[in-house]
N, C-alpha and C positions, 0 to 999 in steps of 0.2 A: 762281287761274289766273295763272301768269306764263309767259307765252312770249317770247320775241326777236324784233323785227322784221329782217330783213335789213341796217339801217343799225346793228342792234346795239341798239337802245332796249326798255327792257322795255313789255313792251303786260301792263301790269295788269288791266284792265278790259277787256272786249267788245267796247264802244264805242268803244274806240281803235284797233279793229282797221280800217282804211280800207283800200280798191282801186282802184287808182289804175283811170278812167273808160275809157279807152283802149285797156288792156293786161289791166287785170285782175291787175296784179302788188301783191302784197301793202304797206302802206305803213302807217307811225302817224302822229301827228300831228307827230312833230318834220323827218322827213325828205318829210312830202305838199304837197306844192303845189296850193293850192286857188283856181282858174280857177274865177271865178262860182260860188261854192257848192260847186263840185261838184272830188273829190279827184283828183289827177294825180299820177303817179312825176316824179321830175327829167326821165327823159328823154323822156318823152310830152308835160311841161310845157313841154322845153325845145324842142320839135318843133314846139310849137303856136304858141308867139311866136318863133320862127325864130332861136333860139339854139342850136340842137343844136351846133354846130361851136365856137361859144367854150365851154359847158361842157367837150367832150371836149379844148380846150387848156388852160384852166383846170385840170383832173384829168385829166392824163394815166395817170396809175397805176391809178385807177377804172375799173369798166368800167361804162358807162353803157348797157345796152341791158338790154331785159326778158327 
């Protein structure tokens, strides 16, 4: 099994396959941000602790929404 996770990382195994708690959008371990245990996308992470607006200036070319 190899598939792509949308940040482009290969998800070899199953278990690397994470959703982010929030949204529900697909994530691996190199791009999930993980709040208390549990997996978050950037921009549900970055919603949670009240950064949504410096990532989206920091990557502006990105688009950060699910």
């Amino acid at each position: 099994m190899e598939t792509r996770c949308r940040c482009g990382n290969p998800i070899l195994y199953p278990f690397y396959q994470l959703g982010c708690l929030e949204c529900g959008a697909a994530c691996c371990p190199a791009c999930a941000v993980s709040l208390e245990s549990a997996p978050y996308c950037a921009r549900c992470a970055g919603s949670i602790l009240g950064v949504g607006s410096l990532l989206q200036s920091l990557y502006p070319d990105q688009i950060l929404v699910g």
